[in-house]
N, C-alpha and C positions, 0 to 999 in steps of 0.2 A: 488482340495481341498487345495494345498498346496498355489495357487496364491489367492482364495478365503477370507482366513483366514486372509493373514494380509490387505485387503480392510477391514473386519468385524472389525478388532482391530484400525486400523484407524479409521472408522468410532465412535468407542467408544472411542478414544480418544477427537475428535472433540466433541462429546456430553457431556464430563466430562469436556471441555473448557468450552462450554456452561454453563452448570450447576453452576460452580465454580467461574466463574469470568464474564458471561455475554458478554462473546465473542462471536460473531456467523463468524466463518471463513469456512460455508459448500458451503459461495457464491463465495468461493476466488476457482483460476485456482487448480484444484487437483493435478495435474503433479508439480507446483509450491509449493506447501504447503508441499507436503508427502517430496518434494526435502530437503526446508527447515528443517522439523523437523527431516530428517534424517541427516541432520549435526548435528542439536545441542544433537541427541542421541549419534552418535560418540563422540563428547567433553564429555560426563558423561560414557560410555564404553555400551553403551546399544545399542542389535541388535533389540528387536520385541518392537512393538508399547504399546502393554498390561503392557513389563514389565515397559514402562518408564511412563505409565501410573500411573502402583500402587509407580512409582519413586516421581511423583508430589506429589501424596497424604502425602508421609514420608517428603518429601522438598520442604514445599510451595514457599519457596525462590527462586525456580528453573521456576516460572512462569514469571517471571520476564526477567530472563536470553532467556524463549522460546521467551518471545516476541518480545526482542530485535534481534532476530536472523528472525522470520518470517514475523515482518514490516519491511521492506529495510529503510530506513529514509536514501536513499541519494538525497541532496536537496544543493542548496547555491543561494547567493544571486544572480538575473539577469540569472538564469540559462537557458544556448540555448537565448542567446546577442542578435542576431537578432528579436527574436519572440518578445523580449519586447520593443526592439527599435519601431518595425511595433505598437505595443501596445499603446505607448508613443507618435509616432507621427500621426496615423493614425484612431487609433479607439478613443481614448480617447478624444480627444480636438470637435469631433463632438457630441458624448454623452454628454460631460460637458454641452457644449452649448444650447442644445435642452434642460433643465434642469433651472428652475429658478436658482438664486442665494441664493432663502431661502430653496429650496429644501432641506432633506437630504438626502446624501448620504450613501446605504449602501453595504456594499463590503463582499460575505462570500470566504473564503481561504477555501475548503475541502482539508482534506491530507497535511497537512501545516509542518509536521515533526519538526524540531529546529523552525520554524519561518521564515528562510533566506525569502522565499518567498512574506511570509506576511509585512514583513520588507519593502520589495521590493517593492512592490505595494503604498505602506503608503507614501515612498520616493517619487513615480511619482505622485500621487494624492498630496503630499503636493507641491511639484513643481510646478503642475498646479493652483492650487487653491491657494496659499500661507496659509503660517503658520497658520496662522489669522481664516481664513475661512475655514481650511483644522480642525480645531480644534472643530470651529462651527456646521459644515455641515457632516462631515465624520463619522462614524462605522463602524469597521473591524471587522467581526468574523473569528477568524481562530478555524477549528476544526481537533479532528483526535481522532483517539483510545488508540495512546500509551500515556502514562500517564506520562512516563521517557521523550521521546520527548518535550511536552508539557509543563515539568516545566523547560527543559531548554529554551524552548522558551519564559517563561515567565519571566525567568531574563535577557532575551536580553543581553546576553553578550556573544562576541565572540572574537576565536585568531586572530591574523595576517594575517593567511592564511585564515582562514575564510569569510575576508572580502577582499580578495586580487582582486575579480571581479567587488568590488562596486569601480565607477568611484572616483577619488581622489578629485573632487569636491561635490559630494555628500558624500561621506567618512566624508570629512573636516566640511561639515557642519550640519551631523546627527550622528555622531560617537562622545564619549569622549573619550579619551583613559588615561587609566590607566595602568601604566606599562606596559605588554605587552598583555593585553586584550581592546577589545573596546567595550563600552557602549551604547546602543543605544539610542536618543534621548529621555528621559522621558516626554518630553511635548507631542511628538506623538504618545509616548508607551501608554499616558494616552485612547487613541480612539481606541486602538486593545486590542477584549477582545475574552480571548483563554478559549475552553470549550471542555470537553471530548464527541466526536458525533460518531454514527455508522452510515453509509452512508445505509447499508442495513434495518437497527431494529428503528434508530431514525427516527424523522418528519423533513422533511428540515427546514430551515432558511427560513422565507418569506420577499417576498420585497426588496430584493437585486438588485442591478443593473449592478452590476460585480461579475462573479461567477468564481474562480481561483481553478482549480480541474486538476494539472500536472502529466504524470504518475502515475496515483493512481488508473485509470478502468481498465490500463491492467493487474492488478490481479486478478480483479473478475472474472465468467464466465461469457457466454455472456445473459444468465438470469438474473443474478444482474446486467449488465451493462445496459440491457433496465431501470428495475426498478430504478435504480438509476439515470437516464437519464431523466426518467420521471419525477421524483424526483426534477432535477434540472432545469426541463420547468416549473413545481409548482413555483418554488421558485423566479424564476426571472421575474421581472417586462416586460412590452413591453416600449420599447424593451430594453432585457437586454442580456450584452456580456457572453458569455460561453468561457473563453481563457484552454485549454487543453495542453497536455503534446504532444512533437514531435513522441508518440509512437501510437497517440490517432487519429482518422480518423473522426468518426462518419457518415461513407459512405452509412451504413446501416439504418440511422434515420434522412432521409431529412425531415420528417413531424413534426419535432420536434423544428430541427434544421438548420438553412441556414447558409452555411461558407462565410465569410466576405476573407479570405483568408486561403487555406487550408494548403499553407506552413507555415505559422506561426500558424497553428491550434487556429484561432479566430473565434466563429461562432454567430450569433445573433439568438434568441428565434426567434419561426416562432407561431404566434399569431393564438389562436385560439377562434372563435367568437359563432363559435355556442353550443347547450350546449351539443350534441352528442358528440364532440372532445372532449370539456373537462371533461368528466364523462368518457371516452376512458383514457384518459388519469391518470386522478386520479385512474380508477378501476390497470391502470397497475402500478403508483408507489406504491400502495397497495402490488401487487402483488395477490391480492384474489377479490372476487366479491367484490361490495358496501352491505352497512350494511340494512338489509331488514327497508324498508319503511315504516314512520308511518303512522297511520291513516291518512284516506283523505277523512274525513266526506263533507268536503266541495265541495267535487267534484259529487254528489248526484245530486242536481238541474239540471245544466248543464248538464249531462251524459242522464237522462231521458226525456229532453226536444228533444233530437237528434231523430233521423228516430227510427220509430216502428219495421225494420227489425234487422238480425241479427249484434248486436251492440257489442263493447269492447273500454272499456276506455285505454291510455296508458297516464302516466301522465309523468309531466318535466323528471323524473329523468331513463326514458324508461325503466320501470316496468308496467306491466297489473296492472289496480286498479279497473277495475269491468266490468263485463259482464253481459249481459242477459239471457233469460231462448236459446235462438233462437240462439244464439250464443255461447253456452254451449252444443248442439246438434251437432250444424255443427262442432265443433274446438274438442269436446270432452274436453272441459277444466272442473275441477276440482275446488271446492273451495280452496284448496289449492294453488290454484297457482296464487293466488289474492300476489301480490309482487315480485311477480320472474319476472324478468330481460325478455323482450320480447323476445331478441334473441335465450332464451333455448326455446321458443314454437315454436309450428310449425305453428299458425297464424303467424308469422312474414314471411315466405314464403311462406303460402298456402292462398289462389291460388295466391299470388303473392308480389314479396318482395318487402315491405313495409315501408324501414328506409327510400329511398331515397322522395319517396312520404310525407311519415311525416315532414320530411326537410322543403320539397318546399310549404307544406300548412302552415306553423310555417312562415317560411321566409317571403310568401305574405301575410299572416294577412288574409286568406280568405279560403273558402273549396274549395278542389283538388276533381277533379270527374275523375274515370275510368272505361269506360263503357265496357260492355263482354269480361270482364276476366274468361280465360276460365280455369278450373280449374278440371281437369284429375286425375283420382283414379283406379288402377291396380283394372277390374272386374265391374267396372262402368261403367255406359256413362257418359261425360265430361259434367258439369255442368258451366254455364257462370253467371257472375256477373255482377252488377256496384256496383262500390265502391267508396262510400265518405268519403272522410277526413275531419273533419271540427276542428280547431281548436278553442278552450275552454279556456274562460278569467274568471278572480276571480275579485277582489276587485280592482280599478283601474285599470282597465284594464290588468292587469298583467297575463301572458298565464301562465294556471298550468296544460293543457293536450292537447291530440288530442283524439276528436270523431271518431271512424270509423265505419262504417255502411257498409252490403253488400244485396244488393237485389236482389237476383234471378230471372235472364233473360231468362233461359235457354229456355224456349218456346218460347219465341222472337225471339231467336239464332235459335232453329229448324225450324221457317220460313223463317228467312232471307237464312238458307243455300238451302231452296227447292230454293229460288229464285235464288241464286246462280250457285245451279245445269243447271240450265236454260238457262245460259250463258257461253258455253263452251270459249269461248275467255275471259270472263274472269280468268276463274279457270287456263288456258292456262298461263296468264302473268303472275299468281301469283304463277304456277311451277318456271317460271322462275324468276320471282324475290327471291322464296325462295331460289335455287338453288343456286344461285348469295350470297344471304346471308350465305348459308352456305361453300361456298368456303372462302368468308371472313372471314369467324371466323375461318376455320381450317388456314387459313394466320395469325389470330389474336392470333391464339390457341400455334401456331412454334414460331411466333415473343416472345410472351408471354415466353415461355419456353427457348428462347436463353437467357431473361433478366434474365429467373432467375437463367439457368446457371453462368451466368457472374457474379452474385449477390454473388451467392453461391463462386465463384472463386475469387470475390472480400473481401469477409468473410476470405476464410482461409488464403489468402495474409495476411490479418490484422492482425488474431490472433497469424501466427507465425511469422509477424515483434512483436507484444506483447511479444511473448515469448523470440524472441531475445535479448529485449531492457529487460527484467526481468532478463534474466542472464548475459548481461552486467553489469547490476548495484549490482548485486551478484557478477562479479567477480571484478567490482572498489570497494566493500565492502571489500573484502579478500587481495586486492592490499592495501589498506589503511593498512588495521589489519597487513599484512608484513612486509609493508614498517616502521610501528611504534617498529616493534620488531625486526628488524634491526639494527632501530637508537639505541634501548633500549642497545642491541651486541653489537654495535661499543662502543656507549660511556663506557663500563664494561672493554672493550679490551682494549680499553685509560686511563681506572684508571689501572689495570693491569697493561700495559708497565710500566707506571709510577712508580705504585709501585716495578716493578721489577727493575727498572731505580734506584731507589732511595737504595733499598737494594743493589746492586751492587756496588753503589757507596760508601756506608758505609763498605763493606765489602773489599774493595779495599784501604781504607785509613787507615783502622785498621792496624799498623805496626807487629802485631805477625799475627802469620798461624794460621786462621779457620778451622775449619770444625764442620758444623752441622751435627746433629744426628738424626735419627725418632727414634721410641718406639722398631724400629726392627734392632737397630743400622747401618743402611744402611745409606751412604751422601747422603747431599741433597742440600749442598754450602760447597764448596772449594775455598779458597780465593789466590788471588798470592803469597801473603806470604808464605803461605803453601806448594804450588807449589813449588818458589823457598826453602824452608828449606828441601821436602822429594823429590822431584826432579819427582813428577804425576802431571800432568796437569788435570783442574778441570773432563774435559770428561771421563776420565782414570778412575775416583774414583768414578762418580755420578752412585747413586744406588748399590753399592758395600759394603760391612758391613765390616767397620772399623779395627774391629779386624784381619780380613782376609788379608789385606791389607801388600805389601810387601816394607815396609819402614825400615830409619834405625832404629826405635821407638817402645819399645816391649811394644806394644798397651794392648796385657792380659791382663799386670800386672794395666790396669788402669779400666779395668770390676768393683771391690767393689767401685768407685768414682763414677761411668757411674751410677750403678745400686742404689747407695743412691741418687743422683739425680732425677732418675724415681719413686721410689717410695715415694719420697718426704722424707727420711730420713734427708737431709740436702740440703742444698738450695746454697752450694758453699765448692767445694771441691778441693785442690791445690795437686801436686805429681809432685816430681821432680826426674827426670828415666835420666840416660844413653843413649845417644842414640848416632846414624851416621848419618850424614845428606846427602847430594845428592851428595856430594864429596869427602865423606867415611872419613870424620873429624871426630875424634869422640866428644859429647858436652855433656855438660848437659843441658836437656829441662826441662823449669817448663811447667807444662800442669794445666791449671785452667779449672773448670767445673761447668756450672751453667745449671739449668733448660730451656729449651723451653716450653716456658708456651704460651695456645694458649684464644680464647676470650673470655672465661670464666675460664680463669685461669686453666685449665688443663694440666698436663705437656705432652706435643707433642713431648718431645726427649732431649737432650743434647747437648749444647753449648759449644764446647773445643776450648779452647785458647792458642797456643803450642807456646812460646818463649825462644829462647835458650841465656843459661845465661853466665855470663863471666865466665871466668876462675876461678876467685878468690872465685866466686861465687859459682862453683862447685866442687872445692876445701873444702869448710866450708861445705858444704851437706855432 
């Protein structure tokens, strides 16, 4: 119960992000997220998930502060040198090429954080193309969720060290600099245009031909990373480059994606022609089935002109669109189930599966025949078929289904096999040849299973280089946050010296004895004058209360000056006392007293000023 409850609370906090701001972070790494939001519940003092829940509600301002804490946004310009060099001289200059000159070009930046990136890319494509035509031909989308990120990427301005990786030739010629920040070019800034996208919840960008997505999947799980992977074969044109982050593999989605080279993580869209793959594909950037199918009045003629036997129509979008009485018998199918997806029926398997066939009578433009398919039911005898495929054309020729038909052999089949029986050498070979086959498939069956071993052991290598490479840039986030509240220390400790530099010196040139006072008449500065006149060195006296003090100076009788001082009775109080000094002379000391008044004018103690007078001087006293 106890491990249970804060998953529960977690969970309702993620749903009250949802709610509230239209966040969906239930696709990001769980281990990573609960990490995240339990630091920034340390920063406010909060241990359970609930209470910092009902914390948002009371301090919407505090949504702001979580997000900045659970988007990592460390990014800069050129960032992993190498991967963009290979980008620059390898990938880009062939794509350009293959590409008219009036084409345009469009470029999305997902995860773009400040910009550095998007920056980045603008740089190499104006390079290649020049100004000119980089102006004409070019759009950059860069996107991302944080909204803080976002508008600083929008003013494109950055510090020194900001841009300290951009080469000094490109610096010189895309940067202004102003005082000590740099401005990015506005003639290129004018062709990147920044919008707030959720890689999970929004529609991708379409028609892209360079698609920029660096460390930004290994936060998701590996359920959003398909969908989002999906997402980004939608988006990109053929063929269009996929450049990734050095933490990002994509070893698991060769059918998606073919690597151009895996150590710079650049991979090229892997094309898909037929319209099974891309309806596979759309159904998985959805993440949910395809939207039930309209009416398909048009497919009526066609459908009934096919074989008299047991018929079903399957139309483009590989949904059943109608059946006969005879094939409603055999299949047990249901008016209901006119639109559903062929793969949830069991005609898609029974008696025999059925997508690869559909394929190959689509592909040749002609009907596929399969004659005594034999088709086995637990309590029956095994009925045989032929089955045709014929593919179905609309209005110019255009294919909008496949016919399938099956006609019952099966007394065909129970003569062929008497005849069979017949022929012991035959039935003989074909032990052996099954035999043979199925040695090969239990070969096929192990091989099968080491691949997916491997697969499996290539998966979790990835995810926990993912994880690695997410608490790196957690702990270069915390090393940044340090190292700035360091400098913050040192330079406070330098005005400090300073200022202690500077009071000592004034206290040092004043020719009469100091000594400051606090509210508790304890010192707090003892000056040498002082020193020299009662003969304690400043250490002897600091933090010691005045009166107590064993000088030749009957300190007491100066308590009604001290105390009209503190209480603001009088603002400058003079007494001239008898005293002994450090070499038992005896003098007369004038002792003047004025207020320590602190930033707002508060009095913080008493300032005595002890100078001993001439003779003559204390003579007339």
């Amino acid at each position: 119960m106890m491990d249970v409850l804060p998953e529960r609370e977690f969970d309702a906090l993620l749903g009250y992000l949802k709610r509230e701001r239209g966040v969906e972070f239930t696709a990001y790494k769980r281990a990573s997220l609960m990490r995240r939001t339990q630091k920034r519940m340390q920063m406010v003092g909060l241990d359970r998930f609930a209470d910092y829940t009902d914390y948002l509600e009371v301090h919407p301002e505090e949504f702001a502060q979580l997000f900045d804490v659970i988007l990592i946004n460390v990014t800069g310009f050129f960032r992993d040198e190498p991967s963009w060099t290979f980008l620059r001289d390898e990938v880009l200059p062939p794509l350009l090429a293959a590409r008219s000159r009036v084409d345009a070009l469009r470029v999305w930046s997902a995860g773009c954080a400040s910009g550095e990136e998007t920056y980045s890319i603008a740089m190499l494509l104006a390079e290649a193309l020049g100004r000119d035509e980089f102006r004409e031909r070019v759009k950059i989308y860069a996107t991302d969720i944080d909204d803080g990120a976002l508008n600083q990427a929008r003013a494109a301005i950055y510090n020194e060290k900001q841009v300290q990786a951009v080469p000094p030739a490109l610096r010189d010629a895309y940067f202004t600099r102003e005082g000590d920040r740099f401005l990015f070019d506005k003639a290129l800034r004018r062709s990147v245009i920044f919008g707030r996208h959720d890689l999970i919840v929004d529609a991708p960008i379409s028609r892209v031909s360079i698609l920029i997505c660096r460390n930004t999947l290994m936060y998701f799980n590996t359920e959003a990373q398909s969908r989002i992977l999906a997402r980004f074969h939608f988006a990109l044109t053929d063929p269009g480059i996929l450049f990734l982050g050095k933490a990002e593999m994509l070893l698991t989605h060769p059918q998606l994606f073919a690597p151009i080279d895996l150590r710079y993580r650049t991979f090229r869209k892997v094309s898909k022609d037929h319209w099974r793959d891309r309806l596979a594909i759309m159904t998985q950037a959805n993440g949910d089935e395809p939207a039930p199918a309209s009416p398909r009045a048009f497919l009526y003629p066609s459908a009934f002109d096919a074989s008299p036997h047991a018929q079903f129509i399957i139309d483009n979008e590989g949904r059943l669109a109608l059946f006969n009485e005879r094939a409603r018998a055999l299949f047990n199918i249901l008016p209901t189930d006119i639109g559903r997806p062929m793969q949830d029926l069991d005609l898609s398997y029974r008696p025999l599966e059925l997508r690869s066939p559909i394929q190959q009578a689509l592909e040749q433009h002609g009907p596929v025949t399969l004659n005594e398919v034999a088709w086995e039911r637990p309590g029956q005898a095994a009925r045989y078929f032929d089955v045709q495929l014929t593919p179905l054309t609309g209005e110019a020729g255009r294919s909008i289904g496949v016919s399938i038909s099956l006609s019952d052999v099966s007394r065909i089949r129970e003569l062929q096999s008497e005849l069979h029986r017949s022929t012991q050498e035959v039935e003989t070979a074909y032990e052996e040849l099954q035999s043979t086959n199925e040695e090969l498939e239990t070969t096929n069956e192990e091989l099968q299973s080491t691949v997916e071993e491997l697969e499996t052991t290539n998966e979790e290598l990835q995810s926990t280089n993912e994880e690695l490479e997410t608490m790196n840039e957690e702990l270069q986030s915390t090393n940044e946050e340090l190292h700035s509240t360091n400098e913050e220390l040192r330079q406070r400790s330098e005005d400090l010296n300073g200022a202690n530099g500077f009071l000592e010196s004034v206290l040092t040139g004043v020719r009469s004895g100091v000594a400051v006072l606090d509210r508790e008449l304890h010192v707090i500065a003892w000056n040498h004058r002082a020193e020299d006149l009662w003969g304690l060195r400043p250490d002897e006296v600091r933090n010691q209360n005045f009166l107590n003090l064993d000088i030749g100076l009957p300190a007491d009788q100066l308590r009604p000056g001290i105390r009209a001082c503190l209480t603001g009775e009088s603002d400058h109080t003079e007494t001239v006392l008898a005293a002994t000094n450090r070499r038992g002379k005896p003098i007369s000391c004038k002792i003047t007293g004025t207020p320590l008044l602190g930033s707002n004018r508060e009095r913080r103690g008493v300032i005595l000023l002890m100078e001993e007078q001439p003779s003559d001087g204390r003579d007339s006293a």
